[in-house]
mmCIF file as gemmi writes it, N, C-alpha and C atoms, coordinates in Angstrom:
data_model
loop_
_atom_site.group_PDB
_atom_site.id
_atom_site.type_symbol
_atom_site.label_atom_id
_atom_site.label_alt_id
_atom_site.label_comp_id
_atom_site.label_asym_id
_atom_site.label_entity_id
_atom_site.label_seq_id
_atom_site.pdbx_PDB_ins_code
_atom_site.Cartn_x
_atom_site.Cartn_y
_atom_site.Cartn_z
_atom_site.occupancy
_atom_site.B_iso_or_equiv
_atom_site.pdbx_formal_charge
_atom_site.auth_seq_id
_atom_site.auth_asym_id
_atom_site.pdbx_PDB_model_num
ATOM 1 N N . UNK Axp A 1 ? 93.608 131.667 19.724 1 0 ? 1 A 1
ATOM 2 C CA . UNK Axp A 1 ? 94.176 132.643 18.821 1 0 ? 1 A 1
ATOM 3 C C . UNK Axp A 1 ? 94.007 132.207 17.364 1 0 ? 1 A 1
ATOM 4 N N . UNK Axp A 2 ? 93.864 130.876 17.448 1 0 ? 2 A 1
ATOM 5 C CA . UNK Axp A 2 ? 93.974 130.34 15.64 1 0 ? 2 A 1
ATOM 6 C C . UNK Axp A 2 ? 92.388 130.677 14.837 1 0 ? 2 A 1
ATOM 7 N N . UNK Axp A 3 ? 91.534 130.635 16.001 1 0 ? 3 A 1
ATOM 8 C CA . UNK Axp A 3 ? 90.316 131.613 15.548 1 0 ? 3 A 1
ATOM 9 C C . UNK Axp A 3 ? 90.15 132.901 15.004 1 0 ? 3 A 1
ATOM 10 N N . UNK Axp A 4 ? 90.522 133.648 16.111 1 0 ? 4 A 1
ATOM 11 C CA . UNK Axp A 4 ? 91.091 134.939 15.662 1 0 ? 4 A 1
ATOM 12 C C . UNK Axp A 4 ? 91.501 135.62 14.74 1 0 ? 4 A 1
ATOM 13 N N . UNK Axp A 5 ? 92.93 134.361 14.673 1 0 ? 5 A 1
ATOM 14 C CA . UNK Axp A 5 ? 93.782 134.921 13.311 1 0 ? 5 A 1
ATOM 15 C C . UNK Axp A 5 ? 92.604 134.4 11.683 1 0 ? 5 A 1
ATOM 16 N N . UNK Axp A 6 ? 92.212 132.987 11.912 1 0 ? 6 A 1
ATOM 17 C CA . UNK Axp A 6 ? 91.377 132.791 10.567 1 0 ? 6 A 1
ATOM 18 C C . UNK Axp A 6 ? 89.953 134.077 10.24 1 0 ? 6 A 1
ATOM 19 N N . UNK Axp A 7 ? 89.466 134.707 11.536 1 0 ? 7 A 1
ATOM 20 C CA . UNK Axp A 7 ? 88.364 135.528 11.552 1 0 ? 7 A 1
ATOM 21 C C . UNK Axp A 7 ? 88.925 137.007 10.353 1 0 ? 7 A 1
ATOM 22 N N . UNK Axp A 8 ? 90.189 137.148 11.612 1 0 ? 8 A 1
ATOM 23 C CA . UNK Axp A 8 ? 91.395 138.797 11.18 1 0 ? 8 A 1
ATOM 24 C C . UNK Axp A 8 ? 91.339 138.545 9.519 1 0 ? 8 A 1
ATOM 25 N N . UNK Axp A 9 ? 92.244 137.596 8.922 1 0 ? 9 A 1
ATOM 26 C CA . UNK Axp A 9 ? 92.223 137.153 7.71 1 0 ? 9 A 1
ATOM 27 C C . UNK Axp A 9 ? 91.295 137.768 6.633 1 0 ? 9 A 1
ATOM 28 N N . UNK Axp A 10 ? 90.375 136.827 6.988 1 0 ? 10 A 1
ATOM 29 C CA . UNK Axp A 10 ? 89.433 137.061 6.035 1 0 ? 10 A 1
ATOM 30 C C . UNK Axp A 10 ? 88.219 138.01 6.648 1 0 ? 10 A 1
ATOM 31 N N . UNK Axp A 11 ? 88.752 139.412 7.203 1 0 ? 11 A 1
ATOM 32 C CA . UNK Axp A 11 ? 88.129 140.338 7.146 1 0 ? 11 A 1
ATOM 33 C C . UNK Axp A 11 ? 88.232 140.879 6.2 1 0 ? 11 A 1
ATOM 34 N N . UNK Axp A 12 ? 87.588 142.229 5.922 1 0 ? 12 A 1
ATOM 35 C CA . UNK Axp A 12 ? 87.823 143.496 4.666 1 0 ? 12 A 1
ATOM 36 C C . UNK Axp A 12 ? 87.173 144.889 5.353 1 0 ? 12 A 1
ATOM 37 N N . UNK Axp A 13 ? 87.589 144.925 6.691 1 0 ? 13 A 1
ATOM 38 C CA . UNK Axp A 13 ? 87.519 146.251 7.475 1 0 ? 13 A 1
ATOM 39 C C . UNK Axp A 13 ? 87.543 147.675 6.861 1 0 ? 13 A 1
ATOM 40 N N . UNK Axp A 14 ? 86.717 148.612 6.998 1 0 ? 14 A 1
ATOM 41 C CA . UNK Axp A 14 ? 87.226 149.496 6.241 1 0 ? 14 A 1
ATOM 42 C C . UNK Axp A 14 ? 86.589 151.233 7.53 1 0 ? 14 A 1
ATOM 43 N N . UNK Axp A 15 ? 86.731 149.955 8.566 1 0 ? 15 A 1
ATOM 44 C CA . UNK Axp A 15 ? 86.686 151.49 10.158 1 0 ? 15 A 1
ATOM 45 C C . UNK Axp A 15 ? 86.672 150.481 11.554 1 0 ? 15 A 1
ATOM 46 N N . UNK Axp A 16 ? 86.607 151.145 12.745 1 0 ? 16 A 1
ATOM 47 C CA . UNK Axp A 16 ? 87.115 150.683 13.613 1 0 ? 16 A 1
ATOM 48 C C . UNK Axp A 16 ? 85.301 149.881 14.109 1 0 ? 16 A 1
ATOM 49 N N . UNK Axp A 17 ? 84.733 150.75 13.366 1 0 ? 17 A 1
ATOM 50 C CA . UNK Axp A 17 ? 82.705 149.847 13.49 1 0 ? 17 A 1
ATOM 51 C C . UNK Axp A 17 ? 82.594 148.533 13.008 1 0 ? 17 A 1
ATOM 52 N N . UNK Axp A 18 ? 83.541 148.405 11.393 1 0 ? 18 A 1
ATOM 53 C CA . UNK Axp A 18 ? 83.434 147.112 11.003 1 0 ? 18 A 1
ATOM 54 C C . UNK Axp A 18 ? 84.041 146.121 12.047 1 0 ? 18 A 1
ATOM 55 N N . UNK Axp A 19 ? 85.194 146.719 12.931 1 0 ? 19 A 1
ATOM 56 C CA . UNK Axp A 19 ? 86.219 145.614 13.774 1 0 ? 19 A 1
ATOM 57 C C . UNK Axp A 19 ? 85.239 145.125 14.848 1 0 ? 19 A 1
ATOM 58 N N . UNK Axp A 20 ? 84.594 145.884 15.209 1 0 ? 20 A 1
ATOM 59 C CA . UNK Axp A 20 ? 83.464 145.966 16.302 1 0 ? 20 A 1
ATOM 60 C C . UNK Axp A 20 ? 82.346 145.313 15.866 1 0 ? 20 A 1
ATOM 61 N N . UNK Axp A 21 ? 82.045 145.057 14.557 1 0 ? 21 A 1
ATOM 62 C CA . UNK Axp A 21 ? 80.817 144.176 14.3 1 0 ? 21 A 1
ATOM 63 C C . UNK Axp A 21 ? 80.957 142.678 13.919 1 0 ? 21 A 1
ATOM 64 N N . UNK Axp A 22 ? 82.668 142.83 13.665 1 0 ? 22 A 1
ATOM 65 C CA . UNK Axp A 22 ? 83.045 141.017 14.189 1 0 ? 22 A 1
ATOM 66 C C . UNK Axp A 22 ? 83.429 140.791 15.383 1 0 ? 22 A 1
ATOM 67 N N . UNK Axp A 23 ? 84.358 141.612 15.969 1 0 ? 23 A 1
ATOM 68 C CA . UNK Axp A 23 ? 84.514 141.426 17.684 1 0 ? 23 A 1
ATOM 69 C C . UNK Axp A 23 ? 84.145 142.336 18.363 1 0 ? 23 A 1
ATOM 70 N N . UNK Axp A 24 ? 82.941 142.295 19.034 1 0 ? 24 A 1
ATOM 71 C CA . UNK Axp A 24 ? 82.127 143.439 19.743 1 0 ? 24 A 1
ATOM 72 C C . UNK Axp A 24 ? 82.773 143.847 21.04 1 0 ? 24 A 1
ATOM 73 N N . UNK Axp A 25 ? 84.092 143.242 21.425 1 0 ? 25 A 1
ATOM 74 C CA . UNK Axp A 25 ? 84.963 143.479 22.589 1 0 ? 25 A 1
ATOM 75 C C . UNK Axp A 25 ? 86.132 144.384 22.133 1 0 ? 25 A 1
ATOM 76 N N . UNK Axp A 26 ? 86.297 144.55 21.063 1 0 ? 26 A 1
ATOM 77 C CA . UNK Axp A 26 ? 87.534 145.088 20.574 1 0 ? 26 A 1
ATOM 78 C C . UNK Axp A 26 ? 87.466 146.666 20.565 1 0 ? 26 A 1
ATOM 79 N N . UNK Axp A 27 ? 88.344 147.356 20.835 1 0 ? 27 A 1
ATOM 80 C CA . UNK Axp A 27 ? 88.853 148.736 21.705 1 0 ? 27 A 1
ATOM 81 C C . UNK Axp A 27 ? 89.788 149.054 21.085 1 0 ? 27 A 1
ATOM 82 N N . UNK Axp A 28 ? 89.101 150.654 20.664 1 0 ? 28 A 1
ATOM 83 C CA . UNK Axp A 28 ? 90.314 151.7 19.803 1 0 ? 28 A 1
ATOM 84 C C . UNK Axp A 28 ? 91.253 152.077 21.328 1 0 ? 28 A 1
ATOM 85 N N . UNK Axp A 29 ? 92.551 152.453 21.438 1 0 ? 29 A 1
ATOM 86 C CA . UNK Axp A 29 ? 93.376 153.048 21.893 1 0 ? 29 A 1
ATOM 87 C C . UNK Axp A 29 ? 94.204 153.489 21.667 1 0 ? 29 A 1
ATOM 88 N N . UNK Axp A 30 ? 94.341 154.948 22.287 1 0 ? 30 A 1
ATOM 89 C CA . UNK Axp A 30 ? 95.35 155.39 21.773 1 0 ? 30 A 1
ATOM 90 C C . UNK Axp A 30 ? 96.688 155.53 22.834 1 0 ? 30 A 1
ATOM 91 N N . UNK Axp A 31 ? 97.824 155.258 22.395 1 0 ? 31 A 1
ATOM 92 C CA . UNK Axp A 31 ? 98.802 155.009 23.114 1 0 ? 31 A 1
ATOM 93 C C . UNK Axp A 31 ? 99.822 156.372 23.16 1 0 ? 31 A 1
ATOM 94 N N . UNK Axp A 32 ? 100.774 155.675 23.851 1 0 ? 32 A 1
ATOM 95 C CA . UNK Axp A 32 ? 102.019 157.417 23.877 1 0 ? 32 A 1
ATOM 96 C C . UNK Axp A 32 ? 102.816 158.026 22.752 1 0 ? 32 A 1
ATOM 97 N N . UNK Axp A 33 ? 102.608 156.816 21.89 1 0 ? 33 A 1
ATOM 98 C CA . UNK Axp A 33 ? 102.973 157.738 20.765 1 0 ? 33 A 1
ATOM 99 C C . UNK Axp A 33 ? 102.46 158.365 20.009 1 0 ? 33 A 1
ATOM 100 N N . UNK Axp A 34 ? 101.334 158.474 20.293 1 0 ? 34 A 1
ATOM 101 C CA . UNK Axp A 34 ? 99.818 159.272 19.65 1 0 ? 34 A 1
ATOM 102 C C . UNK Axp A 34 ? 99.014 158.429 18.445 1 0 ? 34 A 1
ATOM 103 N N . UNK Axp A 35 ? 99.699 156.75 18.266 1 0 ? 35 A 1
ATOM 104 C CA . UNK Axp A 35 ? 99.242 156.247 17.796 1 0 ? 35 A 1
ATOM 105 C C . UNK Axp A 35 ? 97.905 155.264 18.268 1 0 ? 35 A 1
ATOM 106 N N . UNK Axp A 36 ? 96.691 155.272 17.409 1 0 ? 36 A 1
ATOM 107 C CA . UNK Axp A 36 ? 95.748 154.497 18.092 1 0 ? 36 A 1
ATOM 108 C C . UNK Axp A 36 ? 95.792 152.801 17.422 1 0 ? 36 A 1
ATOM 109 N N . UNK Axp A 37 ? 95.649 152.004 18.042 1 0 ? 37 A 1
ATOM 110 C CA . UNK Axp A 37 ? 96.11 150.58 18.03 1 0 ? 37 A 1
ATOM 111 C C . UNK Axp A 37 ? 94.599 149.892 18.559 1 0 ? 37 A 1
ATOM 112 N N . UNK Axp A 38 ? 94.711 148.664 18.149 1 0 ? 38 A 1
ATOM 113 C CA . UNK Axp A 38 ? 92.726 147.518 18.33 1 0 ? 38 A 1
ATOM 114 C C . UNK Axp A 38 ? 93.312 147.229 19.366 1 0 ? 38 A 1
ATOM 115 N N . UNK Axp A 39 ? 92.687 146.92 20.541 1 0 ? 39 A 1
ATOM 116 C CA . UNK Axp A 39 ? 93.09 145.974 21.461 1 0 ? 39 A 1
ATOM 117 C C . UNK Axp A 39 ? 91.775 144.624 21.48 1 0 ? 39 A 1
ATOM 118 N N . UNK Axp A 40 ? 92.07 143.437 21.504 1 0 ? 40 A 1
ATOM 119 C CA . UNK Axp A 40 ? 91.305 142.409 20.996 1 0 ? 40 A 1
ATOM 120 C C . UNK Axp A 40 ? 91.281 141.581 22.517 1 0 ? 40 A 1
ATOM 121 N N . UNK Axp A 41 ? 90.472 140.738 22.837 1 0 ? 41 A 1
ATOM 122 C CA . UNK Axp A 41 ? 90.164 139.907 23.732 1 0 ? 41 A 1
ATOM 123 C C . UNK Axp A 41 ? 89.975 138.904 23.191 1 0 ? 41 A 1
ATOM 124 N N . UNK Axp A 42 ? 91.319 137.866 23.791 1 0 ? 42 A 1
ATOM 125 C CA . UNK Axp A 42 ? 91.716 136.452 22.949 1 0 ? 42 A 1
ATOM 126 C C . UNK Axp A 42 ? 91.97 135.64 24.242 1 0 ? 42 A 1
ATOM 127 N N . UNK Axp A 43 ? 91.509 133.958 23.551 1 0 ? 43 A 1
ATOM 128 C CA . UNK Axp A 43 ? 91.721 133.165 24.499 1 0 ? 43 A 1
ATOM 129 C C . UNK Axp A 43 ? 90.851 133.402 25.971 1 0 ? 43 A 1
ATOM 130 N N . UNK Axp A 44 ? 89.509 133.153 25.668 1 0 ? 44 A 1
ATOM 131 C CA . UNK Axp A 44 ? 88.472 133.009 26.177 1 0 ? 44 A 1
ATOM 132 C C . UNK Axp A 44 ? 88.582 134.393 27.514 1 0 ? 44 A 1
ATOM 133 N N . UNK Axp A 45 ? 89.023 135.496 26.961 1 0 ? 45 A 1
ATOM 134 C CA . UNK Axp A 45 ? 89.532 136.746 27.531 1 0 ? 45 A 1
ATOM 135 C C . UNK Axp A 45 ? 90.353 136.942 28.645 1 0 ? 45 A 1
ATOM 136 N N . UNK Axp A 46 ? 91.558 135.743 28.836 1 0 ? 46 A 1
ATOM 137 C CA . UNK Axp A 46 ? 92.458 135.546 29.341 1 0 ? 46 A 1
ATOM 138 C C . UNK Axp A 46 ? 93.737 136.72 28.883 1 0 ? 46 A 1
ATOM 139 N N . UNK Axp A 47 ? 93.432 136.919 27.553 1 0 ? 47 A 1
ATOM 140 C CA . UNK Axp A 47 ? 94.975 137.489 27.032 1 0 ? 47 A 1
ATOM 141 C C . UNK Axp A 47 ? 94.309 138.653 25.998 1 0 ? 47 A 1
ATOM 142 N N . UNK Axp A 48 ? 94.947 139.592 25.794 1 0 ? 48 A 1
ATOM 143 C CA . UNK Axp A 48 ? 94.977 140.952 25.264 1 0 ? 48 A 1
ATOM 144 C C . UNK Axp A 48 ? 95.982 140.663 24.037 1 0 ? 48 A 1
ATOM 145 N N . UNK Axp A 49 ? 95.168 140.822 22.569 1 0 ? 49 A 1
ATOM 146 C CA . UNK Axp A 49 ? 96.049 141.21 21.212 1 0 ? 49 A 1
ATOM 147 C C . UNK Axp A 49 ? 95.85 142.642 21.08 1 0 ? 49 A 1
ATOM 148 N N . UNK Axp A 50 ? 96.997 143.313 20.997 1 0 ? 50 A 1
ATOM 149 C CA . UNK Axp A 50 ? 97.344 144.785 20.425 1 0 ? 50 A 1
ATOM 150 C C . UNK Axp A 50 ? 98.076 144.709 18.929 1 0 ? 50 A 1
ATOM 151 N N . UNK Axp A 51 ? 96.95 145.431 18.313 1 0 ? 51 A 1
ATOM 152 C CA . UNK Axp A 51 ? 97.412 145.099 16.875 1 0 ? 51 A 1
ATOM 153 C C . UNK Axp A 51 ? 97.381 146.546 16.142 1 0 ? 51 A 1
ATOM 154 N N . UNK Axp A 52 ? 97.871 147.127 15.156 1 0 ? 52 A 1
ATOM 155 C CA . UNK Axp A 52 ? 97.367 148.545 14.431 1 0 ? 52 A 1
ATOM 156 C C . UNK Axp A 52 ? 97.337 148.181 13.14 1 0 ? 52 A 1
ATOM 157 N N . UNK Axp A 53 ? 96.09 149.028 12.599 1 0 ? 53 A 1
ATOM 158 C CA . UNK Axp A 53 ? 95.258 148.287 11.559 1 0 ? 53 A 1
ATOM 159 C C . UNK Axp A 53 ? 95.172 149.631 10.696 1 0 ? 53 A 1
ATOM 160 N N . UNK Axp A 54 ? 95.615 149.474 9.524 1 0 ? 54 A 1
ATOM 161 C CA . UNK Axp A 54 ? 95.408 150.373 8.258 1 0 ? 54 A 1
ATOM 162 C C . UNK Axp A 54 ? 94.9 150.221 7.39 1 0 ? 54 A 1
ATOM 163 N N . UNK Axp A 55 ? 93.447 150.54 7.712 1 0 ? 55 A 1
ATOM 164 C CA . UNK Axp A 55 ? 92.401 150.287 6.72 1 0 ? 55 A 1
ATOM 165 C C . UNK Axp A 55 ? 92.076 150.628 5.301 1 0 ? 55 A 1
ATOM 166 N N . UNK Axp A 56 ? 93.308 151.262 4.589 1 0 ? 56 A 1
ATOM 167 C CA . UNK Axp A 56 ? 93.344 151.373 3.195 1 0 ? 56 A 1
ATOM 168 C C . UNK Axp A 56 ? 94.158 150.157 2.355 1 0 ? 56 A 1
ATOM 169 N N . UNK Axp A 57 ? 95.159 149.795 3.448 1 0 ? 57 A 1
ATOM 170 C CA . UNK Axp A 57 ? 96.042 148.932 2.614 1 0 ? 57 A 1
ATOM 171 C C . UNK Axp A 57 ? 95.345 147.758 3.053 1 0 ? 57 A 1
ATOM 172 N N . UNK Axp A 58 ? 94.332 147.344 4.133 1 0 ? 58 A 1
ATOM 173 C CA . UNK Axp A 58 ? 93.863 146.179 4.264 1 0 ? 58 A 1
ATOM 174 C C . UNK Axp A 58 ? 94.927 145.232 5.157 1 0 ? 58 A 1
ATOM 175 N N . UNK Axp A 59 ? 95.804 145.953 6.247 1 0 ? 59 A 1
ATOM 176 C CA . UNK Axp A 59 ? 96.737 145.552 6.556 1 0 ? 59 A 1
ATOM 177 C C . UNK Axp A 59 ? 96.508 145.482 8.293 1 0 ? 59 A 1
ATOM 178 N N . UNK Axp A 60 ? 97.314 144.545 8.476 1 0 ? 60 A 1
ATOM 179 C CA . UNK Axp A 60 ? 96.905 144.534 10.648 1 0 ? 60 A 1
ATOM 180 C C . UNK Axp A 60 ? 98.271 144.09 10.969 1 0 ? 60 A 1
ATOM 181 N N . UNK Axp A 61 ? 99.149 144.61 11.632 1 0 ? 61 A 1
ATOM 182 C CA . UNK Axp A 61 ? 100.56 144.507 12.088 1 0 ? 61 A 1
ATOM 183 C C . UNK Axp A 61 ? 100.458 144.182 13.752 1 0 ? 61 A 1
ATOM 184 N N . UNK Axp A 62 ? 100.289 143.021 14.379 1 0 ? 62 A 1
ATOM 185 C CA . UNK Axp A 62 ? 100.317 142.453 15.711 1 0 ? 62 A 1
ATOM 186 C C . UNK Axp A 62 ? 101.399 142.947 16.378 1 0 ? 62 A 1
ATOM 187 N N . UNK Axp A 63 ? 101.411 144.107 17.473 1 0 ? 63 A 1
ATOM 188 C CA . UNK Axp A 63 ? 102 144.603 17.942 1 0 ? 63 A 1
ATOM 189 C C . UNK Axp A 63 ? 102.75 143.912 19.121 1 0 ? 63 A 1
ATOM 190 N N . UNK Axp A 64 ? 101.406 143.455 19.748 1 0 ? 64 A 1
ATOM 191 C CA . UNK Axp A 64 ? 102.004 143.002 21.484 1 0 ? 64 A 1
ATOM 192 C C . UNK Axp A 64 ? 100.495 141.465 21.743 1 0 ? 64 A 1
ATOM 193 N N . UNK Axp A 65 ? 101.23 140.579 22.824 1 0 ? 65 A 1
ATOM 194 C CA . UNK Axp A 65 ? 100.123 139.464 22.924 1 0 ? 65 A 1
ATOM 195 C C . UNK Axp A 65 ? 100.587 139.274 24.532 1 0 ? 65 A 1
ATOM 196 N N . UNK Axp A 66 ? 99.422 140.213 25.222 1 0 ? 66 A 1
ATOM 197 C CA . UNK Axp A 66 ? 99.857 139.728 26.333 1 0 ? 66 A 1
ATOM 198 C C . UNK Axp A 66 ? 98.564 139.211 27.226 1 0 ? 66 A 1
ATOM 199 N N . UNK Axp A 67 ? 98.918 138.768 28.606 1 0 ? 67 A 1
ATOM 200 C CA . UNK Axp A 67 ? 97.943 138.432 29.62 1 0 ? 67 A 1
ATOM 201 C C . UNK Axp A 67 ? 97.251 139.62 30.014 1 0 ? 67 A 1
ATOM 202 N N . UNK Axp A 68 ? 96.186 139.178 30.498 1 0 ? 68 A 1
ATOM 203 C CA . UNK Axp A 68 ? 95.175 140.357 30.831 1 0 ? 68 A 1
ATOM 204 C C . UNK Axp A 68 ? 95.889 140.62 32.013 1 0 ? 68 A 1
ATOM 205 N N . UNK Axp A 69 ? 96.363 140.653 33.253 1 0 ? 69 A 1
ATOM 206 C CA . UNK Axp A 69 ? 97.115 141.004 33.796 1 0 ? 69 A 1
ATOM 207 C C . UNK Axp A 69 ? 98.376 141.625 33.548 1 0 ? 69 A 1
ATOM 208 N N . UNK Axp A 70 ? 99.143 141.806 32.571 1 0 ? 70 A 1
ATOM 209 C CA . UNK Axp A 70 ? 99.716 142.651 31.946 1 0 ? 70 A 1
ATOM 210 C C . UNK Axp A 70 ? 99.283 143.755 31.215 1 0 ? 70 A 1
ATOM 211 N N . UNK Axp A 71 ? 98.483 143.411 30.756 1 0 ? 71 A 1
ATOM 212 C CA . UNK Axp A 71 ? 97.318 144.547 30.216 1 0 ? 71 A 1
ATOM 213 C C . UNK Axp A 71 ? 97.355 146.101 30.922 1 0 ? 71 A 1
ATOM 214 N N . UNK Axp A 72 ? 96.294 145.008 32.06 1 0 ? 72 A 1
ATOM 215 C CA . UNK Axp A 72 ? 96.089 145.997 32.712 1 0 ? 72 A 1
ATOM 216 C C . UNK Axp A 72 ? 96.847 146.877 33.776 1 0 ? 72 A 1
ATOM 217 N N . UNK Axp A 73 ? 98.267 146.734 33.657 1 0 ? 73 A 1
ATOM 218 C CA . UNK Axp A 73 ? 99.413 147.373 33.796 1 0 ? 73 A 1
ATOM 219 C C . UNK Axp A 73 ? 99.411 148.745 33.788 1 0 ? 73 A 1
ATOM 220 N N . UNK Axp A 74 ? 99.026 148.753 32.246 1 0 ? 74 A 1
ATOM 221 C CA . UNK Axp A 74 ? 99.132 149.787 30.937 1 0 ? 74 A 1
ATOM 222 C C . UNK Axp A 74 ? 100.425 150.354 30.653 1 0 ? 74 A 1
ATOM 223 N N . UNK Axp A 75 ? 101.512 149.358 31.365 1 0 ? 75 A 1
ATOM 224 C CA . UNK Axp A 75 ? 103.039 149.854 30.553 1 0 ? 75 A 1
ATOM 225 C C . UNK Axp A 75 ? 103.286 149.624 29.366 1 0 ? 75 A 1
ATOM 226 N N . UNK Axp A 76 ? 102.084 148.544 28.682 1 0 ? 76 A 1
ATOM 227 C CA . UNK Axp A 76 ? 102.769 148.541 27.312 1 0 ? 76 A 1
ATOM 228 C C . UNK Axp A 76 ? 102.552 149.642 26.354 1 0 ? 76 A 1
ATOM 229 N N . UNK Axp A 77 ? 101.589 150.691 26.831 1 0 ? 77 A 1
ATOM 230 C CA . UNK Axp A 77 ? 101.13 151.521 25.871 1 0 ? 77 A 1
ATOM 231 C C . UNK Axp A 77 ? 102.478 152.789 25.588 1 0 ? 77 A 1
ATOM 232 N N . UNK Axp A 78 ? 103.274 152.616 26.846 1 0 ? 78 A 1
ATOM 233 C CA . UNK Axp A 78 ? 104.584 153.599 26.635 1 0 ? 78 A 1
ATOM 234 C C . UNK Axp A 78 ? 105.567 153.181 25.607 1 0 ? 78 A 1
ATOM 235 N N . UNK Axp A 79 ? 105.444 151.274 25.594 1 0 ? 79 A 1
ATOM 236 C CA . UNK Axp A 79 ? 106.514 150.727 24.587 1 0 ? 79 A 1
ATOM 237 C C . UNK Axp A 79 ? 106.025 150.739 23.083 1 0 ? 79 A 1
ATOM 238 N N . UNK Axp A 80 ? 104.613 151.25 22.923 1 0 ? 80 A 1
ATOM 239 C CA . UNK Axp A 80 ? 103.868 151.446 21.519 1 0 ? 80 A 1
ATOM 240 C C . UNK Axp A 80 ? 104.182 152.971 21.101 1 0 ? 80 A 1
């Protein structure tokens, strides 16, 4: 994750193509609240970062960090 976070950092994203041309695994979704959120593949794709990213203010708010087995649940998308 300490990769990740130094990569996230010193991005300057400005669409969900740029997120995709540093992490080519990373996935728009949209969840139940009609909000769409990154989902990231962290920790050698053991674990799922859900983050929502507002690409004017240059801002990424880490929502949820879970196991890929939780993931793929998909209950967390009801608690987003």
């Amino acid at each position: 994750m300490a990769r990740w976070l130094q990569v996230a950092e010193a991005a300057a994203w400005s669409s969900m193509m740029d997120v995709r041309n540093t992490f080519r695994s990373a996935d728009a979704v949209r969840v139940a609240s009609g909000v769409t959120v990154t989902v990231f593949n962290i920790g050698g794709n053991n674990h799922r970062l859900v983050a929502l990213i507002d690409y004017e203010e240059q801002e990424l708010i880490v929502k949820a960090i879970m196991t890929h087995a939780e993931y793929d649940k998909d209950t967390w998308k009801d608690a987003l």
